[in-house]
C-alpha positions as CSV (number, residue, x, y, z in Angstrom):
1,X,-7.3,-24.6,-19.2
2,X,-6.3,-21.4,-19.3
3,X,-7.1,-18.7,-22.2
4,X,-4.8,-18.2,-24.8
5,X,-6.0,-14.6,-24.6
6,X,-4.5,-14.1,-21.1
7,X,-1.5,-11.8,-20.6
8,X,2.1,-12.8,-19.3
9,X,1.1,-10.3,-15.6
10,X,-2.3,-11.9,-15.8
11,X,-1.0,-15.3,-15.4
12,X,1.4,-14.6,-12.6
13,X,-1.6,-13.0,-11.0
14,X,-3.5,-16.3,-11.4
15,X,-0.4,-18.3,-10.3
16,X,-0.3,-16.3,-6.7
17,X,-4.3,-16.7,-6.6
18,X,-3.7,-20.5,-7.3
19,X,-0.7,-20.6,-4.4
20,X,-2.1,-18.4,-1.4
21,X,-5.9,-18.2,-2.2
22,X,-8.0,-15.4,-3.0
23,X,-6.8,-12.5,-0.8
24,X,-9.8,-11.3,1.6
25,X,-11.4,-7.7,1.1
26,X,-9.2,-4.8,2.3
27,X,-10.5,-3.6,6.1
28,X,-9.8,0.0,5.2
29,X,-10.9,1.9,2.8
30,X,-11.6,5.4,3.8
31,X,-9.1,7.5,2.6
32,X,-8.4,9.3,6.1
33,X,-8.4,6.1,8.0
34,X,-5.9,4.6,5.2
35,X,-3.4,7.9,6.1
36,X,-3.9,6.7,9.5
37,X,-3.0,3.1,9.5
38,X,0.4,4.3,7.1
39,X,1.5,6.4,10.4
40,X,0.5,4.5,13.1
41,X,3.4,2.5,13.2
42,X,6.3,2.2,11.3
43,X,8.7,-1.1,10.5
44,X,6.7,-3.1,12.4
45,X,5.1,-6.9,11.3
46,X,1.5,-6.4,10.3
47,X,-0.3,-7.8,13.1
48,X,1.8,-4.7,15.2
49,X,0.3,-2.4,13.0
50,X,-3.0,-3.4,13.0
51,X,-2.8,-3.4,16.9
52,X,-1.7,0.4,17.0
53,X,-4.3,1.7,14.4
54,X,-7.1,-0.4,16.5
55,X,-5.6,1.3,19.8
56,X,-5.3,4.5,18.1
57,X,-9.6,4.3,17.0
58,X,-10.3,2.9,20.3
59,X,-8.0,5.2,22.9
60,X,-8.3,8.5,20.9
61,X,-10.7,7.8,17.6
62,X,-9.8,8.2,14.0
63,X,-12.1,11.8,13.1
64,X,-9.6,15.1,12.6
65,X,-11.1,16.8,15.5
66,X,-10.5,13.4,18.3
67,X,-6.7,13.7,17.4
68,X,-6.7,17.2,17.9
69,X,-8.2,17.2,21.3
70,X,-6.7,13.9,22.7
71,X,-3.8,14.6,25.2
72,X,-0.2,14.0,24.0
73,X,0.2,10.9,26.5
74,X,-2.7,9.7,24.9
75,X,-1.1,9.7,21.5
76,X,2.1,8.6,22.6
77,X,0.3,5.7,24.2
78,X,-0.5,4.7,20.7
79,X,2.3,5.8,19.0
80,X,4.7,3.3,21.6
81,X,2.3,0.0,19.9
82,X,3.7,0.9,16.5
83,X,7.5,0.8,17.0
84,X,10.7,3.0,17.0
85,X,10.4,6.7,17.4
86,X,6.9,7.0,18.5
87,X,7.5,11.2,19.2
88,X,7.5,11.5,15.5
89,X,4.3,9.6,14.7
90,X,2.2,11.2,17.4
91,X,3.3,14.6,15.5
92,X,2.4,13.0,12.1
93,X,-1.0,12.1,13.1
94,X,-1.5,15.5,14.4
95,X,-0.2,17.0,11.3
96,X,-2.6,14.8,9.4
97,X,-5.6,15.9,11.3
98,X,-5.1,19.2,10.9
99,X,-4.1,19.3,7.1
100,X,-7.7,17.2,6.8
101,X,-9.3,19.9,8.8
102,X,-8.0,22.6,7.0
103,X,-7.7,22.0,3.8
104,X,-10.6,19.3,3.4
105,X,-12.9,20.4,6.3
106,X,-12.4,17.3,7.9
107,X,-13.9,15.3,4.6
108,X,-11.4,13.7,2.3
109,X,-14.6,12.5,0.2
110,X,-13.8,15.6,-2.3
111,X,-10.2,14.5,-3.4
112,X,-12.5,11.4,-5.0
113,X,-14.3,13.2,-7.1
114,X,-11.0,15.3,-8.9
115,X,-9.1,14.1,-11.6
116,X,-6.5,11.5,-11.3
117,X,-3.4,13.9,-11.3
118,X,-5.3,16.3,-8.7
119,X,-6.2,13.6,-6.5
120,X,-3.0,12.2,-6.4
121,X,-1.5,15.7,-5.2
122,X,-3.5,16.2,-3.1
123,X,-3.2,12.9,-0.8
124,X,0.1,13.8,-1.1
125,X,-0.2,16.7,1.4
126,X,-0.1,14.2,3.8
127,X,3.0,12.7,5.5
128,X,4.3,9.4,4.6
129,X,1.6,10.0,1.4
130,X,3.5,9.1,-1.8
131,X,2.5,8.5,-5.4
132,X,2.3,4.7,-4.3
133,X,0.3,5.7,-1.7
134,X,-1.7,8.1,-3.1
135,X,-2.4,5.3,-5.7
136,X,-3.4,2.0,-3.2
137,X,-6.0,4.9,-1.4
138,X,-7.2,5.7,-4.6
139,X,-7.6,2.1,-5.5
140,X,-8.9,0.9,-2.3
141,X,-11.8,3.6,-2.3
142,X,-12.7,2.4,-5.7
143,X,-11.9,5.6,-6.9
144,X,-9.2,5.0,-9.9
145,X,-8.5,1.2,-11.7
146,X,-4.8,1.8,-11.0
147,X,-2.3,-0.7,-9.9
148,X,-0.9,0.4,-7.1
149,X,2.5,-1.1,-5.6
150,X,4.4,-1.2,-2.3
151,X,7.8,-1.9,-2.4
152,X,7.5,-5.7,-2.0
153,X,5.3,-5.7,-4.9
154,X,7.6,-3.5,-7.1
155,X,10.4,-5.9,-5.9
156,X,8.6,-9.0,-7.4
157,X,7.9,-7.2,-10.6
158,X,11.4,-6.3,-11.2
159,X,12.8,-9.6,-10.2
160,X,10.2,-11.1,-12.3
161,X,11.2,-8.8,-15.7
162,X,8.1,-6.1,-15.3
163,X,10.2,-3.3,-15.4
164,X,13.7,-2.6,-14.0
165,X,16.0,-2.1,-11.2
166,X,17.3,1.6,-11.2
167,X,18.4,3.8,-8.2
168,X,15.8,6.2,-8.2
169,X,12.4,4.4,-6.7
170,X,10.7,6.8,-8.6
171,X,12.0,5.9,-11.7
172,X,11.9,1.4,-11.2
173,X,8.1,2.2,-10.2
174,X,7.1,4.1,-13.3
175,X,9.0,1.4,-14.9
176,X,7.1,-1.6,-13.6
177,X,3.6,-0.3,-14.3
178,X,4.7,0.6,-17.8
179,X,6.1,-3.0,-18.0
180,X,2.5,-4.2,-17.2
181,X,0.2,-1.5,-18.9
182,X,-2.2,-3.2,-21.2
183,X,-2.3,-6.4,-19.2
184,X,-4.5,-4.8,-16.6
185,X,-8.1,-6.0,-16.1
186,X,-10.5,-3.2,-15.8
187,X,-11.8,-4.7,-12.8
188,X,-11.8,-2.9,-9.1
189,X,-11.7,-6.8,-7.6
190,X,-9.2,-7.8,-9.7
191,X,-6.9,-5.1,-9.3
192,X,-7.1,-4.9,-5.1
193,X,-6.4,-8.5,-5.2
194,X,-3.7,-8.2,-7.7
195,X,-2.1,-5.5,-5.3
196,X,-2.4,-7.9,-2.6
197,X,-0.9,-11.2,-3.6
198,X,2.0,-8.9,-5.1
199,X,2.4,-7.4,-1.7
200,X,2.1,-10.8,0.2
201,X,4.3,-12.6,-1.6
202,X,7.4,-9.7,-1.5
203,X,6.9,-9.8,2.4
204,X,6.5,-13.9,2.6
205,X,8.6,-15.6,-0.1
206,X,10.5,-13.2,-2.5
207,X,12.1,-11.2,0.3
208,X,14.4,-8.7,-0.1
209,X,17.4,-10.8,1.4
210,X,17.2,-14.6,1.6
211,X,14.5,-15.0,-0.8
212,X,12.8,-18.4,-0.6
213,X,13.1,-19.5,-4.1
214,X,12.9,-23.1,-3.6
215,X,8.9,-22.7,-2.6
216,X,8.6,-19.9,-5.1
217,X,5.8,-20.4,-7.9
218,X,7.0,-17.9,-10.0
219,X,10.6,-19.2,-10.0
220,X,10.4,-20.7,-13.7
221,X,9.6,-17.4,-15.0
222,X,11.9,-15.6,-12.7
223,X,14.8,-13.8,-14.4
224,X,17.3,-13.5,-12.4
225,X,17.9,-13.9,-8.0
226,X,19.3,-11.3,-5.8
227,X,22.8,-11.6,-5.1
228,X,23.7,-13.2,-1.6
Protein backbone atom coordinates (compact mmCIF):
# COMPACT_ATOMS: atom_id res chain seq x y z
CA UNK A 1 0.00 0.00 0.00
CA UNK A 2 1.06 3.13 -0.78
CA UNK A 3 1.78 6.18 1.79
CA UNK A 4 -0.74 8.59 2.39
CA UNK A 5 2.18 10.95 2.62
CA UNK A 6 3.00 10.61 -1.10
CA UNK A 7 2.55 13.51 -3.50
CA UNK A 8 0.12 13.57 -6.64
CA UNK A 9 3.88 13.71 -9.20
CA UNK A 10 5.25 11.11 -6.84
CA UNK A 11 2.63 8.77 -7.60
CA UNK A 12 2.70 9.16 -11.38
CA UNK A 13 6.31 8.58 -10.97
CA UNK A 14 5.57 5.28 -9.19
CA UNK A 15 2.85 4.43 -11.80
CA UNK A 16 5.57 4.76 -14.89
CA UNK A 17 8.12 2.69 -12.47
CA UNK A 18 5.31 0.13 -12.00
CA UNK A 19 4.50 0.05 -16.08
CA UNK A 20 8.03 0.18 -17.81
CA UNK A 21 10.36 -0.89 -14.90
CA UNK A 22 13.06 0.90 -13.23
CA UNK A 23 14.83 2.84 -15.95
CA UNK A 24 18.69 1.69 -16.19
CA UNK A 25 21.60 4.17 -15.09
CA UNK A 26 22.27 7.01 -17.67
CA UNK A 27 25.57 5.92 -20.04
CA UNK A 28 26.76 9.52 -20.03
CA UNK A 29 27.49 11.60 -17.62
CA UNK A 30 30.33 13.81 -18.34
CA UNK A 31 29.23 17.02 -19.10
CA UNK A 32 31.39 17.38 -22.37
CA UNK A 33 30.42 13.98 -23.61
CA UNK A 34 26.64 14.90 -22.85
CA UNK A 35 27.18 18.25 -25.29
CA UNK A 36 28.40 15.73 -27.60
CA UNK A 37 25.77 13.12 -27.78
CA UNK A 38 22.99 16.41 -28.04
CA UNK A 39 24.90 17.25 -31.50
CA UNK A 40 25.79 14.26 -32.94
CA UNK A 41 22.70 13.74 -34.51
CA UNK A 42 19.66 15.41 -34.80
CA UNK A 43 15.83 13.92 -35.29
CA UNK A 44 16.91 10.78 -35.41
CA UNK A 45 15.40 7.46 -33.23
CA UNK A 46 17.67 6.81 -30.34
CA UNK A 47 19.40 3.79 -31.33
CA UNK A 48 20.72 6.35 -34.53
CA UNK A 49 21.98 8.49 -32.06
CA UNK A 50 23.74 6.38 -29.96
CA UNK A 51 25.40 4.88 -33.25
CA UNK A 52 26.79 8.38 -34.34
CA UNK A 53 28.11 9.43 -30.73
CA UNK A 54 29.81 5.76 -30.59
CA UNK A 55 31.30 6.42 -34.25
CA UNK A 56 32.13 9.88 -33.39
CA UNK A 57 34.44 8.47 -29.90
CA UNK A 58 35.66 5.67 -31.95
CA UNK A 59 36.53 7.47 -35.65
CA UNK A 60 37.66 10.88 -34.14
CA UNK A 61 37.40 10.63 -30.05
CA UNK A 62 35.35 12.72 -27.76
CA UNK A 63 38.59 15.11 -25.97
CA UNK A 64 38.44 19.05 -27.38
CA UNK A 65 41.83 18.69 -28.89
CA UNK A 66 40.74 15.04 -31.18
CA UNK A 67 37.87 17.18 -32.75
CA UNK A 68 40.07 19.86 -33.46
CA UNK A 69 42.70 17.89 -35.31
CA UNK A 70 40.42 15.22 -37.04
CA UNK A 71 40.04 15.97 -40.83
CA UNK A 72 36.62 17.38 -41.94
CA UNK A 73 35.73 13.98 -43.91
CA UNK A 74 36.40 12.51 -40.78
CA UNK A 75 33.71 14.53 -39.07
CA UNK A 76 31.35 14.48 -41.77
CA UNK A 77 31.68 10.72 -41.71
CA UNK A 78 30.11 10.95 -38.30
CA UNK A 79 27.97 13.72 -38.77
CA UNK A 80 26.16 11.55 -42.08
CA UNK A 81 25.15 8.55 -38.99
CA UNK A 82 23.09 11.20 -37.22
CA UNK A 83 20.71 12.44 -39.91
CA UNK A 84 19.71 15.53 -42.02
CA UNK A 85 22.21 18.29 -42.51
CA UNK A 86 25.24 16.71 -41.30
CA UNK A 87 27.58 20.12 -42.58
CA UNK A 88 26.00 21.85 -39.67
CA UNK A 89 26.79 19.32 -36.93
CA UNK A 90 30.34 18.70 -37.95
CA UNK A 91 30.63 22.74 -37.36
CA UNK A 92 28.82 22.37 -34.05
CA UNK A 93 31.11 19.88 -32.71
CA UNK A 94 33.97 21.98 -33.71
CA UNK A 95 32.47 24.94 -32.11
CA UNK A 96 32.01 22.96 -29.01
CA UNK A 97 35.54 21.82 -28.76
CA UNK A 98 36.92 24.96 -29.13
CA UNK A 99 34.54 26.92 -26.69
CA UNK A 100 35.66 23.92 -24.12
CA UNK A 101 39.23 24.68 -24.91
CA UNK A 102 38.97 28.13 -24.53
CA UNK A 103 36.98 29.05 -22.14
CA UNK A 104 37.23 25.80 -19.83
CA UNK A 105 40.82 24.66 -20.83
CA UNK A 106 39.45 21.66 -22.13
CA UNK A 107 37.81 20.72 -18.44
CA UNK A 108 34.15 21.32 -17.97
CA UNK A 109 34.71 19.84 -14.30
CA UNK A 110 34.79 23.67 -13.04
CA UNK A 111 31.17 24.76 -14.27
CA UNK A 112 30.25 21.90 -11.31
CA UNK A 113 31.58 23.42 -8.76
CA UNK A 114 29.63 27.23 -9.42
CA UNK A 115 26.40 28.14 -8.39
CA UNK A 116 23.36 26.91 -9.99
CA UNK A 117 22.56 30.13 -12.01
CA UNK A 118 26.40 30.33 -13.12
CA UNK A 119 26.48 26.86 -14.16
CA UNK A 120 23.56 26.96 -16.07
CA UNK A 121 25.03 29.94 -18.13
CA UNK A 122 27.61 28.69 -18.69
CA UNK A 123 26.64 25.20 -20.44
CA UNK A 124 24.76 27.37 -22.24
CA UNK A 125 27.78 28.70 -24.23
CA UNK A 126 27.35 25.66 -26.05
CA UNK A 127 25.17 24.99 -29.05
CA UNK A 128 22.04 23.20 -28.83
CA UNK A 129 22.76 23.89 -24.73
CA UNK A 130 19.49 25.15 -23.33
CA UNK A 131 18.13 25.74 -19.76
CA UNK A 132 16.62 22.06 -20.16
CA UNK A 133 19.76 21.10 -21.13
CA UNK A 134 21.91 22.73 -19.04
CA UNK A 135 19.58 21.25 -16.31
CA UNK A 136 19.60 17.13 -17.36
CA UNK A 137 23.84 17.77 -17.48
CA UNK A 138 23.60 19.13 -14.37
CA UNK A 139 21.43 16.39 -13.03
CA UNK A 140 23.10 13.61 -14.70
CA UNK A 141 26.61 14.65 -13.22
CA UNK A 142 25.06 14.68 -9.86
CA UNK A 143 25.76 18.12 -9.66
CA UNK A 144 22.17 19.97 -8.89
CA UNK A 145 18.77 17.81 -7.49
CA UNK A 146 16.84 19.51 -10.37
CA UNK A 147 14.24 18.04 -12.47
CA UNK A 148 15.17 18.32 -15.68
CA UNK A 149 12.67 17.87 -18.75
CA UNK A 150 12.82 17.25 -22.53
CA UNK A 151 9.99 18.10 -24.42
CA UNK A 152 8.36 14.69 -24.24
CA UNK A 153 8.48 15.04 -20.60
CA UNK A 154 7.12 18.57 -20.44
CA UNK A 155 4.42 17.30 -22.90
CA UNK A 156 3.25 14.58 -20.33
CA UNK A 157 3.24 17.01 -17.53
CA UNK A 158 1.04 19.53 -19.23
CA UNK A 159 -1.33 16.90 -20.58
CA UNK A 160 -1.32 15.54 -17.21
CA UNK A 161 -2.26 19.14 -15.31
CA UNK A 162 1.53 20.01 -14.01
CA UNK A 163 1.59 23.12 -15.48
CA UNK A 164 0.24 24.62 -18.74
CA UNK A 165 0.28 24.78 -22.38
CA UNK A 166 1.44 28.37 -23.54
CA UNK A 167 3.30 29.39 -26.77
CA UNK A 168 6.42 30.35 -25.36
CA UNK A 169 8.40 26.88 -24.36
CA UNK A 170 10.14 28.88 -22.06
CA UNK A 171 7.27 29.91 -20.25
CA UNK A 172 5.04 26.00 -20.23
CA UNK A 173 8.53 24.70 -18.77
CA UNK A 174 8.88 27.10 -15.90
CA UNK A 175 5.26 26.31 -15.53
CA UNK A 176 5.50 22.54 -15.18
CA UNK A 177 8.31 22.51 -12.61
CA UNK A 178 6.52 25.11 -10.59
CA UNK A 179 3.44 22.80 -10.98
CA UNK A 180 5.57 19.97 -9.32
CA UNK A 181 7.91 22.02 -6.79
CA UNK A 182 7.55 20.51 -3.37
CA UNK A 183 6.73 17.04 -4.68
CA UNK A 184 10.33 16.40 -5.48
CA UNK A 185 12.38 13.83 -3.67
CA UNK A 186 15.76 15.01 -2.61
CA UNK A 187 17.16 12.08 -4.16
CA UNK A 188 19.87 12.00 -7.27
CA UNK A 189 18.30 8.27 -8.10
CA UNK A 190 15.06 9.29 -7.85
CA UNK A 191 15.13 12.28 -9.83
CA UNK A 192 17.41 10.72 -13.09
CA UNK A 193 14.79 8.06 -13.05
CA UNK A 194 11.98 10.40 -12.78
CA UNK A 195 13.46 12.28 -15.87
CA UNK A 196 13.64 9.13 -17.58
CA UNK A 197 10.27 7.45 -17.43
CA UNK A 198 8.86 11.11 -18.21
CA UNK A 199 11.03 11.13 -21.24
CA UNK A 200 10.19 7.41 -22.29
CA UNK A 201 6.78 7.61 -22.00
CA UNK A 202 6.38 11.18 -24.27
CA UNK A 203 8.41 9.31 -27.04
CA UNK A 204 6.50 5.70 -26.55
CA UNK A 205 2.86 6.27 -25.59
CA UNK A 206 1.79 9.92 -25.01
CA UNK A 207 3.13 11.14 -28.29
CA UNK A 208 2.72 14.24 -29.64
CA UNK A 209 0.16 13.14 -32.50
CA UNK A 210 -1.67 9.88 -32.10
CA UNK A 211 -1.21 9.39 -28.56
CA UNK A 212 -1.84 5.82 -27.44
CA UNK A 213 -4.27 6.48 -24.72
CA UNK A 214 -5.89 3.20 -24.65
CA UNK A 215 -2.42 1.55 -23.10
CA UNK A 216 -1.82 4.75 -21.13
CA UNK A 217 -1.51 4.27 -17.19
CA UNK A 218 -1.86 7.68 -16.49
CA UNK A 219 -5.08 8.00 -18.59
CA UNK A 220 -7.51 8.25 -15.39
CA UNK A 221 -5.68 11.13 -14.16
CA UNK A 222 -5.22 12.68 -17.51
CA UNK A 223 -6.97 15.96 -18.07
CA UNK A 224 -7.57 16.36 -21.19
CA UNK A 225 -6.20 14.53 -25.00
CA UNK A 226 -4.68 16.44 -27.79
CA UNK A 227 -6.94 17.24 -30.44
CA UNK A 228 -6.84 14.98 -33.62
Amino acid sequence: MRSRAEKPFQRVIAQLEAFYGPPAPPAITDPLQMILYENVAYLVKEAQHQTAFAALGRIVGLRPTDILSAPAEKLLQVAKLGGMLPEGRVRKLQSIAQIALQDFAGDLGAILHEPLPKAKRLLKKFPGIGDPGAEKILLFSRTFRVLALDSNALRVLTRLGFGAEHKSYAAMYRSAQDAVEGQLKEDFSWLIAAHQLLQRHGRELCRRSAPMCASCPLAAGCRGRPPR
